[in-house]
N, C-alpha and C positions, 0 to 999 in steps of 0.2 A: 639501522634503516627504520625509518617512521611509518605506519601505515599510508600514509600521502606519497611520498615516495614508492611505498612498494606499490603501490595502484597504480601510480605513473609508469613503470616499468612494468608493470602487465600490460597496460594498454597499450605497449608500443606494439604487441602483437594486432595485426591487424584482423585477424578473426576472431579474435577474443576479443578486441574493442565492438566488432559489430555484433556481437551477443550481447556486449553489455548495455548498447545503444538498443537493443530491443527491447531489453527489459524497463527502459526509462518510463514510459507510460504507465506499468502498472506500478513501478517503485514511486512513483510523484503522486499515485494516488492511495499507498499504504502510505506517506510519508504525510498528508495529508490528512486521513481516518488516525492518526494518533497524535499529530498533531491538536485536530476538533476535541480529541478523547479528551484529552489532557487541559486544554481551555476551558472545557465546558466539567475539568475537575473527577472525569470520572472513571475508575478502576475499569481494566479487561473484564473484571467479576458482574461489576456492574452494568458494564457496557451490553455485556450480555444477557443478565435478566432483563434489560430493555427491550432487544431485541429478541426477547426469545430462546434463547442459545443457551452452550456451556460455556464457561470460559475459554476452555482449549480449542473452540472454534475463534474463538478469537485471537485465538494468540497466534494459530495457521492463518488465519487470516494479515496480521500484522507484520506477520516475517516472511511471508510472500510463499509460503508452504500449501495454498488454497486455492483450491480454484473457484470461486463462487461465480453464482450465480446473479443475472440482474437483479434480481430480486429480493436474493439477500443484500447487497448493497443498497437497493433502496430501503432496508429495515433499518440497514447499517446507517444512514441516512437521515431518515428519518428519527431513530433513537438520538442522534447527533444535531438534532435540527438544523439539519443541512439539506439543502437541495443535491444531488446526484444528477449530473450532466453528464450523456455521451456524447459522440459527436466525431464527425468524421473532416478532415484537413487535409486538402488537396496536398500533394508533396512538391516541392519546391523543385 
């Protein structure tokens, strides 16, 4: 069995799918921040002298281990010369 497979057969649980549907929002926006990293060429090491930081905050930050703060995302952000957009979406 393939990771794609085993994902599929977790998710038939349906309280395990709605954990993992929670987590969508902030995994779209770690998948996003390493995404920017990586185009714009630049190491977790690096990423973090820009903003300040040590590396190992950025690596909790990239694997979803972190809870930051607005603030540091706008560093994160702005080291990435990215705009940083929150914003709230009525539900369907």
């Amino acid at each position: 069995m393939n990771w794609k497979e085993f994902k599929a057969d977790l998710l038939k649980d349906p309280a395990l799918k709605k954990e993992y549907d929670a987590l969508e929002t902030e995994y779209r926006l770690l998948r996003a921040i390493i995404q920017r990293r990586l185009e714009k060429g630049l190491t977790q090491e690096a990423l973090a002298r820009k903003v300040g930081t040590k590396q190992a905050a950025i690596a909790r930050l990239e694997s979803g281990r972190a809870n930051p703060t607005i603030g540091f995302l706008k560093k994160v952000a702005e080291a990435l010369d990215a705009d940083l957009e929150i914003g709230l979406q009525p539900r369907n």
